[in-house]
C-alpha positions in Angstrom: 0.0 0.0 0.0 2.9 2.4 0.4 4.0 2.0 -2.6 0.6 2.6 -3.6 0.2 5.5 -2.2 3.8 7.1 -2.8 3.8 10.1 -5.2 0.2 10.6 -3.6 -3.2 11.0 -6.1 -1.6 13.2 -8.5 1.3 10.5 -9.8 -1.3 8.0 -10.0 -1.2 8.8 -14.1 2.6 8.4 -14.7 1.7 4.8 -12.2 -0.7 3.9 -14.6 1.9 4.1 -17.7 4.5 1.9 -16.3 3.7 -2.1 -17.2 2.9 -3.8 -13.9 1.1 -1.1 -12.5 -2.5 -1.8 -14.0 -5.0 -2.4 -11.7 -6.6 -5.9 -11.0 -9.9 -5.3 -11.5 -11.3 -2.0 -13.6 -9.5 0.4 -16.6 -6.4 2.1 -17.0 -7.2 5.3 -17.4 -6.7 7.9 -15.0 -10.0 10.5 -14.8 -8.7 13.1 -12.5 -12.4 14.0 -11.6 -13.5 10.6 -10.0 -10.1 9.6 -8.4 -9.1 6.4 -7.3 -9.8 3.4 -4.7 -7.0 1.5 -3.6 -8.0 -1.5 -1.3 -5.3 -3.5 0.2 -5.1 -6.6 2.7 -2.3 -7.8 5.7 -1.9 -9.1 8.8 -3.1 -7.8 11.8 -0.9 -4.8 12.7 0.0 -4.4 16.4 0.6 -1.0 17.8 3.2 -1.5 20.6 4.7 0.5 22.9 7.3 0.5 25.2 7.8 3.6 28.1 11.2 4.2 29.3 12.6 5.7 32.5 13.8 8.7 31.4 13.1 11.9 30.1 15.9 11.7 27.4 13.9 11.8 24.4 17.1 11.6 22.3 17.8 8.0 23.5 14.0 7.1 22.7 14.6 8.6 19.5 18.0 6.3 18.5 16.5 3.1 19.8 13.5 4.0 17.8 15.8 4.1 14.4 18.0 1.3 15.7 15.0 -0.7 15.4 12.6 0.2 12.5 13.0 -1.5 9.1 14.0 0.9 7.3 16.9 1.6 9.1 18.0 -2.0 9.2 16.4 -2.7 12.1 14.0 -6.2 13.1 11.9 -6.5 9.6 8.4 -5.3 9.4 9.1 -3.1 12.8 8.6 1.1 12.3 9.2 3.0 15.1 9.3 6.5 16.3 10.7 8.3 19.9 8.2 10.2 21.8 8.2 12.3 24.6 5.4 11.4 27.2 5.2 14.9 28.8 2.0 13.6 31.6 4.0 10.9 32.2 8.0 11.7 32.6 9.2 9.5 30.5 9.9 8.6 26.7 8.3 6.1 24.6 9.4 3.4 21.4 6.2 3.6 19.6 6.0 0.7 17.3 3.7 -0.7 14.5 4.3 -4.5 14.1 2.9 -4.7 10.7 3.7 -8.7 10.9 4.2 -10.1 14.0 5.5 -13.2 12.7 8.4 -11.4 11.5 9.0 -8.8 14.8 7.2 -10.4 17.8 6.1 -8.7 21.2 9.1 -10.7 22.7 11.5 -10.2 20.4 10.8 -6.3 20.2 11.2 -5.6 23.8 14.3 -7.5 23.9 16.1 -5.9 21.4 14.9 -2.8 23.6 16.3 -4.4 26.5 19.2 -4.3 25.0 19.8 -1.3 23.6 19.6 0.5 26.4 21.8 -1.8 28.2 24.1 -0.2 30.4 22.4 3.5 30.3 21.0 3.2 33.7 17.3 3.1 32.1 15.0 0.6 32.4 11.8 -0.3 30.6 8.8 0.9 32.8 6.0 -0.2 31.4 4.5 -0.8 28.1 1.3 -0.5 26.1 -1.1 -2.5 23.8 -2.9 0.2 22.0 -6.2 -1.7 20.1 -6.3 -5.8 20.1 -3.5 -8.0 19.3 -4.1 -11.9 17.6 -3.9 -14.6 20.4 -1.4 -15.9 18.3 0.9 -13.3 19.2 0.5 -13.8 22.9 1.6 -17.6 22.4 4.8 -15.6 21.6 4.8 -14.2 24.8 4.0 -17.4 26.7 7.1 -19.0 25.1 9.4 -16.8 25.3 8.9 -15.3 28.9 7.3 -18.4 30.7 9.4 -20.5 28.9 7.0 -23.1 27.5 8.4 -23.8 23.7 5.2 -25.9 23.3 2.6 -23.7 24.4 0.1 -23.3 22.1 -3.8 -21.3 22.4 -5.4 -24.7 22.6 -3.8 -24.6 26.0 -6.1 -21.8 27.1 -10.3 -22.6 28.4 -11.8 -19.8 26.3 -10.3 -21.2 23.1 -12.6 -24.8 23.7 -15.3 -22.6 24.9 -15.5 -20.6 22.1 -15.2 -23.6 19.4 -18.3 -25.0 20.9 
């Protein structure tokens, strides 16, 4: 969808010229009076966040880069540093657009270690919206330690098939 979208509405025409860039269903032709739809499909995205203890926004901001994808960080992780004024601290604010690729676990770890040896620990962090239960069997291995945990493990998942 980036892609898509890159060059916004108005370099949709030039798109349209180049082979590969037809659409799948519908004509080529570009009407600049009706516009466009663009519909796209993925995995569940999850919006992560983890709060440090500190006000340094500037080390928020490195880990943030040293982590996001396009920086050559954990694939399919982007990332920004924010400053949490209410709260006194900075954040990591992450989409992980697939969470087979960059999971909760692996994400906070590589936090973890980043700040390593700067005195700052994580505080807290944050699930903004809902999360796939298979991304919390992620969780389950990694911090419990249970390699073989899977969501059949849990009563709601036999309560809800039934």
């Amino acid at each position: 969808m980036a892609d898509v979208r890159k060059g916004e509405y108005e370099g949709l025409r030039e798109k349209l010229s180049i082979p590969g860039w037809e659409p799948d269903a519908g004509v080529r032709i570009f009407n600049p009076r009706t516009g466009a739809t663009v519909v796209g499909a993925r995995r569940p995205l999850i919006a992560f966040n983890v709060n440090l203890g500190t006000q340094n926004l500037d080390l928020a901001k490195k880990v943030a880069k040293k982590i996001r994808e396009s920086s050559g960080g954990v694939p399919s992780v982007q990332a920004l540093g924010l400053e949490l004024k209410e709260k006194g601290m900075v954040q990591v604010s992450m989409n992980l657009v697939d969470y087979h690729q960059a999971s909760v676990p692996q994400v906070v770890e590589f936090i973890r270690a980043e700040i390593a040896g700067t005195g700052v620990e994580i505080v807290e962090t944050e699930l903004v919206g809902l999360l796939p239960l298979e991304a919390l069997e992620d969780v389950v291995r990694e911090y419990l330690k249970m390699p073989e945990f899977n969501s059949d493990q849990i009563i709601e998942t036999h309560l809800l098939s039934e």
